[in-house]
Structure formats: C-alpha cells, structure tokens
N, C-alpha and C positions, 0 to 999 in steps of 0.2 A: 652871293655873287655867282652868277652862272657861267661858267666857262666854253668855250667853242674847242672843238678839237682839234687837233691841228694834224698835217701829215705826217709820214716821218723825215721827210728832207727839210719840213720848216722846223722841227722840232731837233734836229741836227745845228742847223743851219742858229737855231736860239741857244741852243748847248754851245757850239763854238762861240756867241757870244759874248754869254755870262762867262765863259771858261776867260775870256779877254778881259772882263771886265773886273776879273779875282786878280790880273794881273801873271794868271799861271795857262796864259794860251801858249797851243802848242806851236813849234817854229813856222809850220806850212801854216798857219791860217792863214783864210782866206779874202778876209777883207775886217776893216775896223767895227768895232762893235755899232758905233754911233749911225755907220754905215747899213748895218747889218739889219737894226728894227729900230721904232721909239716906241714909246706909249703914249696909248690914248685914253680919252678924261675917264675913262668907266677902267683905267690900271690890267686892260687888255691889252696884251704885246700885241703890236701889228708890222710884219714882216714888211720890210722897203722893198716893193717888188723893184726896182732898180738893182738894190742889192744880189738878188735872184741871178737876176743878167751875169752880176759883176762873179758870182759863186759858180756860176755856170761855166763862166771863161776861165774860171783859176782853175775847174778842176780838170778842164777837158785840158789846159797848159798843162799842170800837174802831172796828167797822165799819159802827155807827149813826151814831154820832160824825164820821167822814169821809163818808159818802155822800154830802157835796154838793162834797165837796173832792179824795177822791182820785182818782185813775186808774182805770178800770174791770180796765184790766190786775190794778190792786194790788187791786181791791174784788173780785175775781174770785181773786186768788191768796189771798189771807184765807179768803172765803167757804168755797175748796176745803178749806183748812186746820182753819176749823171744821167743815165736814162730815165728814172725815175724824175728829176730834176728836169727835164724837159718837160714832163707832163704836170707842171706846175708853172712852165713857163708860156708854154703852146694857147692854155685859153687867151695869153692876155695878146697873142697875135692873132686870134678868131676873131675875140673883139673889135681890133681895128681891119680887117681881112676878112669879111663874113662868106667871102666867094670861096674859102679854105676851110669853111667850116665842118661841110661833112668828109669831106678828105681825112684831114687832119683827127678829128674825133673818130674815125674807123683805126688810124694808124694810134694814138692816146688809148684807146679802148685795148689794143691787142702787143701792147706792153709784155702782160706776160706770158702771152703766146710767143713773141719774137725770143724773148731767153730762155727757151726751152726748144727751139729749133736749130736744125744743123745749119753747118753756115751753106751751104748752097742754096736751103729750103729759106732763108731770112733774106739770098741773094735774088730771089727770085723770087719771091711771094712780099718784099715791103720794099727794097732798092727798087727791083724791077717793075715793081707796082701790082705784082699780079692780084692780089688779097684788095689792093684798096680802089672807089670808086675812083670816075675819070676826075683829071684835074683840069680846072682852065689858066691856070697861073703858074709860072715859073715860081714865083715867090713860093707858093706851098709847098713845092715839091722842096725850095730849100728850107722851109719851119720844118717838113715831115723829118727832113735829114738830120736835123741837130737831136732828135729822136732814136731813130735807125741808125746811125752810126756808132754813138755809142752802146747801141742792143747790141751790135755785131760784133763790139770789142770785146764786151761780154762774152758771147757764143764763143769767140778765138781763143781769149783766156780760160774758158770752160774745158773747151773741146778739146785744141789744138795742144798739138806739143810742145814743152817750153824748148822752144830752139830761138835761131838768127830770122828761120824766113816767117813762124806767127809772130814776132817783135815788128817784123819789118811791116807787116799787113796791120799790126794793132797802130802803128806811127801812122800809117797810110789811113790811117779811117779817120785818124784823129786830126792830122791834116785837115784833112777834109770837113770834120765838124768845125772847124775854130773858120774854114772859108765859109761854108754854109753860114756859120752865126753871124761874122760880116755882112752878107748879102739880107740873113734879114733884116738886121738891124738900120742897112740901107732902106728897104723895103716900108718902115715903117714903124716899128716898136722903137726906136731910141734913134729916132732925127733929131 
C-alpha cells in the first residue's frame, strides 16, 4: 500500500482524532472525530477540508480566549500552528478566487520569512503589503490576513515582553483574524 505524506497540521489535526476516537481526547479538542476525517475505499485517511475551516476557528478562539492566561511560550506555539494552518487552508480560496492567486501564494510561500521577522518589519513588509505583489480584490487582502495575523502573534509572543500591553496587541490581532475569517468565508469558501 503506498502511502501520501501528509503536513504536519493534517498529521495534528489526525492525532487529535484518533486521540477522540481512544475516548482519551484532550478537554480543548477541537472538533468531533467523525468531523475531523473519514476514509476512503484504498483505507487512506482523507482530511474534511471543512473540518480545516472549523480547526482554524477553534484555534485562533482558543488563542483569544487564553491571551491573558497562557504562556507566551504556548501563545507563540499555537499562533505558529495557526499560521501554518492557514497555508493549508489558502489554496482551497485560490481555487475558487484565482484573481488572489499570485498575491496570496507570495504571502503562503514567505511563512517562514514572517516568523523570523520583527514586528515592525512583518508590519510593513505583509500587513502593509510591501513584500507582496498588487492586489485587485478586497477579499485577498482578507484570505492573506487570516495568514499574517497569526505570523505576528507569533512575532509578539517571540519578541515582546510578557506584559498587559503584548497580551493586549496579541487579542488585537486575533480579533482581527476570526473578522478577516468571516469576510472570507462570506467571499466564498463556505456560502
């Protein structure tokens, strides 16, 4: 049987699964197994990109939800998590949006450029747009952000000091993704 590899956020995302489906899932999971994948006739797991969506929005809540409480360590290992999680969600808005295509695949491609940037340089080379070609669409500009926003929670939890005013800038960004995921999901990926 030849097997396909898989990322490490589907291979996550299949670990919380099975972890649900031993009956020893942990309290935060994030969606129901049966939700999460099924199998297909050749007994390859095939991830519900729907599911995706729904893992997307529990974790950017998740990490709204804790910004005043967890670790920056954990707020920073999450963040990467969703960031990562975006670029597994973004092809399937190219697909329906092809006018977002080279946009969006400059800002996908430069993932791990943005988490190793300071945050002025991530404020102004992917928010500001300076790094990515022009766009002609609102909508991109909100798929890129459900990307960029969580790079930058990253960057703040990385960089910044654990105080009140980077909690309150990591809330603010995350805000901001859960609006941005609404508008695209208006836009198109889940009408």
């Amino acid at each position: 049987m030849k097997l396909n590899p898989i990322s490490s956020v589907t291979a996550l995302v299949l670990g919380t699964a099975l972890l649900s489906a031993c009956g020893e899932a942990p309290k935060d999971s994030m969606a129901k197994p049966e939700e999460m994948a099924s199998t297909t006739t050749s007994n390859q797991i095939k991830v519900n990109p729907e599911s995706l969506w729904d893992t997307y929005e529990s974790l950017a809540t998740k990490i709204k939800d804790q910004h005043t409480s967890a670790s920056f360590k954990t707020l920073n290992t999450d963040a990467q998590q969703l960031t990562r999680l975006s670029t597994e969600l973004l092809p399937q808005f190219i697909e329906a949006n092809q006018e977002c295509k080279q946009y969006l695949s400059v800002a996908i491609n430069s993932v791990d450029v943005m988490l190793n940037l300071s945050l002025d340089q991530i404020e102004a080379d992917y928010h500001a747009d300076g790094k990515l070609p022009a766009m002609n669409d609102v909508k991109c500009y909100h798929a890129k952000d459900l990307l960029v926003h969580p790079a930058t929670v990253a960057v703040i939890a990385n960089r910044l000091p654990e105080n009140n005013e980077s909690r309150a800038m990591i809330h603010d960004e995350i805000a901001e993704v859960l609006e941005h995921l609404k508008q695209v999901q208006q836009a198109s990926v889940r009408n």
